[in-house]
C-alpha positions, -999 to 999 in steps of 0.1 A, spaced: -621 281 270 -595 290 250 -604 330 246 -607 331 281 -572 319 283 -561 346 262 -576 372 277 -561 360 306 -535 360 292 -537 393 276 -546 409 310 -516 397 322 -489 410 293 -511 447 294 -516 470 325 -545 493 321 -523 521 332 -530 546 308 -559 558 288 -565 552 249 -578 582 231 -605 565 212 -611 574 171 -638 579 154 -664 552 155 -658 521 123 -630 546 107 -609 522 86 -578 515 104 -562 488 84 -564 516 51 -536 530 76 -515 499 81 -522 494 42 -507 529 36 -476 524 62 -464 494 50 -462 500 12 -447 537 16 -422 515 38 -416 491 15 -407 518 -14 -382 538 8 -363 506 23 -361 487 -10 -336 512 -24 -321 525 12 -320 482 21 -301 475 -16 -276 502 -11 -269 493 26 -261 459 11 -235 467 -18 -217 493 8 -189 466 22 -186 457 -20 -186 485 -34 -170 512 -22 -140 495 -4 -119 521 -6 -105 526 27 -133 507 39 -155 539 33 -188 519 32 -184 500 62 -174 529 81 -202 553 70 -225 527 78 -208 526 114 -210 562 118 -248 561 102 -259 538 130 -237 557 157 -252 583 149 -289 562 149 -278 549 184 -272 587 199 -304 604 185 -326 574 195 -323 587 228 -342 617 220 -359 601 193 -390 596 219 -388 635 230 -391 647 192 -419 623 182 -441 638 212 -439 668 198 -439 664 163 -466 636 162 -459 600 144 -475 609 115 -451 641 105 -420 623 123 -426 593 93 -426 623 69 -393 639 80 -375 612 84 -381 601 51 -355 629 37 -325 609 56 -331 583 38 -334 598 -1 -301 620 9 -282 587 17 -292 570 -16 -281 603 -31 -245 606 -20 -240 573 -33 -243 588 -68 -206 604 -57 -194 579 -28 -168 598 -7 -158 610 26 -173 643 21 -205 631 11 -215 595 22 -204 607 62 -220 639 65 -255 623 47 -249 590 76 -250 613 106 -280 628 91 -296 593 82 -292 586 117 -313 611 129 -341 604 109 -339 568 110 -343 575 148 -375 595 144 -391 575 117 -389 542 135 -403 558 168 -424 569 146 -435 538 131 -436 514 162 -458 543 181 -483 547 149 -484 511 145 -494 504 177 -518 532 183 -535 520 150 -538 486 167 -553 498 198 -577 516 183 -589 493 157 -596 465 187 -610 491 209 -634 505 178 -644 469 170 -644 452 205 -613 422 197 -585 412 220 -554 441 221 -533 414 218 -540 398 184 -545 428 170 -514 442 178 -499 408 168 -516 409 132 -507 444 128 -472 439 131 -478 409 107 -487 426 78 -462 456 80 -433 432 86 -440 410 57 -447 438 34 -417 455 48 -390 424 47 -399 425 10 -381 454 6 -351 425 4 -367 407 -22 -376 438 -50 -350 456 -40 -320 435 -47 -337 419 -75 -336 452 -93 -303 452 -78 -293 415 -92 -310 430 -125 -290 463 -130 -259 451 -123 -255 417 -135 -242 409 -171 -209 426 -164 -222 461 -146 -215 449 -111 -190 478 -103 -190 501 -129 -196 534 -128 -223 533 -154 -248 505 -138 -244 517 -98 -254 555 -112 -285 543 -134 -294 518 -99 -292 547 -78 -312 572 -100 -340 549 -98 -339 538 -66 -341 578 -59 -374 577 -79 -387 551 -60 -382 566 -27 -397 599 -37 -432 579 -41 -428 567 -8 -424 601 7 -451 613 -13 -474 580 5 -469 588 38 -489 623 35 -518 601 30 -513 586 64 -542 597 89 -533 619 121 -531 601 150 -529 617 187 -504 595 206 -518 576 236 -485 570 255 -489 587 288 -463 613 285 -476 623 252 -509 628 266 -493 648 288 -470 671 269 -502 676 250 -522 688 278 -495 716 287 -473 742 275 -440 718 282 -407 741 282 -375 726 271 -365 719 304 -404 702 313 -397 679 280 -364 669 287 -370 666 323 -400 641 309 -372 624 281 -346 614 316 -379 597 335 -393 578 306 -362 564 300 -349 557 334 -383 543 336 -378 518 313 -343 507 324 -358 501 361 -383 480 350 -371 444 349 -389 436 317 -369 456 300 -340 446 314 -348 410 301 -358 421 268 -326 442 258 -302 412 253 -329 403 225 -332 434 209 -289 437 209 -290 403 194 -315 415 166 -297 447 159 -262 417 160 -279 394 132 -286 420 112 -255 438 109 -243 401 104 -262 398 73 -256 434 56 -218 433 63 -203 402 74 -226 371 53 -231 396 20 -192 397 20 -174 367 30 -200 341 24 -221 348 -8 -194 371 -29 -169 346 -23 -193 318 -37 -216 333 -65 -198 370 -69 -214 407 -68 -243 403 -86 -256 371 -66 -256 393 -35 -292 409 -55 -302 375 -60 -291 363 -26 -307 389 -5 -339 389 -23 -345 350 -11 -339 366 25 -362 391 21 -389 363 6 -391 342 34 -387 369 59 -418 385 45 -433 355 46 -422 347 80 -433 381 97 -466 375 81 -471 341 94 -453 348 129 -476 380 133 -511 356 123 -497 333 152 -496 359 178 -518 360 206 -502 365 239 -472 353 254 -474 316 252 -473 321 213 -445 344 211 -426 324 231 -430 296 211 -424 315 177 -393 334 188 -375 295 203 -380 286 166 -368 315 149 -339 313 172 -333 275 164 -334 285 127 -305 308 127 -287 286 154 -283 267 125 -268 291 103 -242 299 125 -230 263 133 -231 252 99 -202 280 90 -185 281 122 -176 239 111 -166 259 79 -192 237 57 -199 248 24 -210 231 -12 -187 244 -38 -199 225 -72 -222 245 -95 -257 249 -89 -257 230 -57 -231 259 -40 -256 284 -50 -285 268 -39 -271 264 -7 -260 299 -5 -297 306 -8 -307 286 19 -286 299 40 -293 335 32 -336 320 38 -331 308 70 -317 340 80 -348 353 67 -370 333 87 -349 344 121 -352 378 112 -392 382 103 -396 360 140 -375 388 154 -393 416 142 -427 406 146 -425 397 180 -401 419 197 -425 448 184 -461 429 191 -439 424 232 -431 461 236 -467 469 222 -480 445 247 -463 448 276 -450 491 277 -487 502 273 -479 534 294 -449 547 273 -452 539 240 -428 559 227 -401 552 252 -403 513 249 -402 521 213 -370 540 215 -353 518 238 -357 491 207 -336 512 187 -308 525 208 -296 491 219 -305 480 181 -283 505 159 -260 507 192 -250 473 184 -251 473 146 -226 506 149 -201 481 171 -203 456 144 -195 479 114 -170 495 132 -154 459 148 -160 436 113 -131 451 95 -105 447 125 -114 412 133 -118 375 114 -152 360 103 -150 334 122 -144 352 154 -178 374 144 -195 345 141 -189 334 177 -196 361 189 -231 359 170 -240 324 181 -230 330 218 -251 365 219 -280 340 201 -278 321 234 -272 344 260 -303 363 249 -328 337 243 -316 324 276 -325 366 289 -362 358 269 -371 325 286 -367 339 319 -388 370 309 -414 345 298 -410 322 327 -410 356 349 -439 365 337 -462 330 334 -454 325 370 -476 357 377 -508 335 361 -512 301 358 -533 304 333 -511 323 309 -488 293 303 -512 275 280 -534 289 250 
């Protein structure tokens, strides 16, 4: 009884608008997945720890809050063609390109200034744009064609997909700022010496991510406009002209609509977390150095969350359920220092510090493995498009928070973080109610 329910339910959460270019018979798509995730994991575990000491370490003239700002303006503007230029160049050699963004970055923070940390962000931008179009279209197309190859329900798949990437991803937190924690702790938090010898090797890191990705299978895209752009000589004007209906598409469809105010809050509680909770709330409390040690718990538990959350998914009964709890979780958070609680004595302070800093975690991996498995799910026909739409309104509002933080109080970000929370949960629920209305069936599992 219960598959038939979630078939139902599947049925109901995918339109069989478009077709799926099938693969080769039993080839071994999870070796893919495998592949994605780790070269992941190496490229954000040093571009993740350096996004985390900019607002602490180079505070001149708030220069690392502000490149950040410009990095994900400049994320925010390409992510509107972002869809246009994975078309053509194909996932797999968009996840190659855009992995240069991301070692130049890391670079000019061997010689943080204006004339080299800005120029490298508007660059970053551009590729992070590409590469996570890139990602969320390879990902998905992986997962369709695993469950076609082997005859299982889109759905799951598509959930357990996300799963694994997201937890191997989130532990880019963890290793990352534990090398972090470990470089720069014992009295090199700051100095010159420690932040140039944590750099170099997060440079080395990277490089072997780079170098993982070529191992990645090709994979023709099997979003209707990709299918067709590859079925025709498209001119610039054809493509563009393709680029304006995909997304207008997407912003006339009501689903979207809904979904947005969650995907602006997940851009929000991130931003939150890199800027606003790294600065005021752990250096405050346990220094520099506990901001490795700090992040690295939030990374744990939201690898461990995003691997869990993607195992749970099947349909939309289950990722309603899983996002109300991650939402709860960080609900939480933000109440407890909005009342301005904290625990200020020894080991205890730091402990909580850590707590805080995991159930953040949690809220995230929920985030990210659903709001990725829903687009997957529900934007069948434009893959790419639902994929880009994710990240414009993401880095759109990530850019407003680097660029507002510095000109307003803690507190008053932290408002504006809980009442976002609430306004787009209350957005989700009516998607999911919207949407369970259209079966009966779907509202159970």
């Amino acid at each position: 009884m219960a598959s038939v329910i979630d078939r139902d339910e599947e049925t109901l959460l995918v339109s069989d608008e478009s077709p799926i270019l099938q693969s080769p018979k039993n080839k071994n798509h999870a070796k893919d997945v495998h592949i994605l995730s780790f070269a992941f994991l190496l490229i954000f575990l040093a571009y993740g720890a350096a996004q985390n000491l900019q607002s602490t370490l180079n505070t001149e003239e708030d220069l690392g809050t502000t490149s950040l700002g410009i990095l994900y303006l400049s994320f925010t503007f390409f992510s509107v063609i972002a869809s246009l230029v994975v078309r053509n160049l194909g996932s797999k050699n968009s996840l190659i390109i855009g992995t240069s963004g991301y070692c130049l970055y890391v670079a000019a923070n061997l010689k943080p200034n204006w004339y080299t940390l800005v120029p490298a962000s508007l660059y970053l931008g551009f590729c992070a744009s590409i590469i996570w179009v890139g990602q969320g279209t390879y990902l998905t197309s992986t997962a369709r064609s695993h469950a076609a190859d082997y005859e299982l329900q889109e759905g799951a798949v598509i959930g357990n997909f996300n799963g694994e990437f997201w937890c191997v991803y989130a532990l880019h937190q963890f290793i990352g700022n534990l090398i972090t924690f470990a470089l720069l702790s014992g009295g090199q938090a700051g100095s010159t010496n420690g932040t140039t010898l944590l750099f170099i090797v997060f440079l080395f890191v990277m490089s072997f991510g780079a170098i993982l990705m070529c191992f990645l299978s090709k994979r023709v895209g099997n979003s209707k406009g990709e299918i067709e752009l590859l079925g025709a000589d498209a001119g610039l004007y054809a493509s563009l002209k393709s680029l304006s209906r995909s997304l207008t598409s997407a912003l006339s469809d009501v689903r979207m609509l809904l979904i947005i105010p969650l995907i602006a809050y997940s851009g929000l509680q991130q931003a939150f977390v890199w800027a606003e909770f790294t600065k005021y709330v752990v250096t405050p409390a346990i220094g520099v150095s506990g901001v490795g040690s700090s992040m690295a718990t939030y990374g744990a538990f939201d690898g461990i969350c995003s691997l869990a959350a993607g195992r749970l998914t099947s349909g939309l009964t289950s990722i309603t359920s899983i996002v109300s709890f991650g939402a709860f979780v960080q609900a939480i958070v933000f109440v407890l220092l909005l009342i301005n609680f904290s625990i200020t004595s020894g080991w205890l302070g730091t402990l909580y510090i850590l707590l805080l800093a995991a159930l953040l975690g949690i809220g995230d991996g929920v985030l990210n493995t659903q709001l990725n498995a829903l687009l997957g799910m529900l934007f069948k026909h434009d893959t790419e498009g639902a994929f880009a739409q994710l990240k414009i309104w993401q880095s759109a509002t990530i850019a407003i928070v680097f660029f507002l933080a510095p000109h307003v109080s803690f507190q008053v970000v932290v408002v504006i973080t809980l009442v976002s929370l609430c306004l787009a949960f209350g957005s989700f629920l009516w998607l999911a109610l919207k949407v369970a209305k259209s079966s009966p069936s779907s509202t159970s599992e």
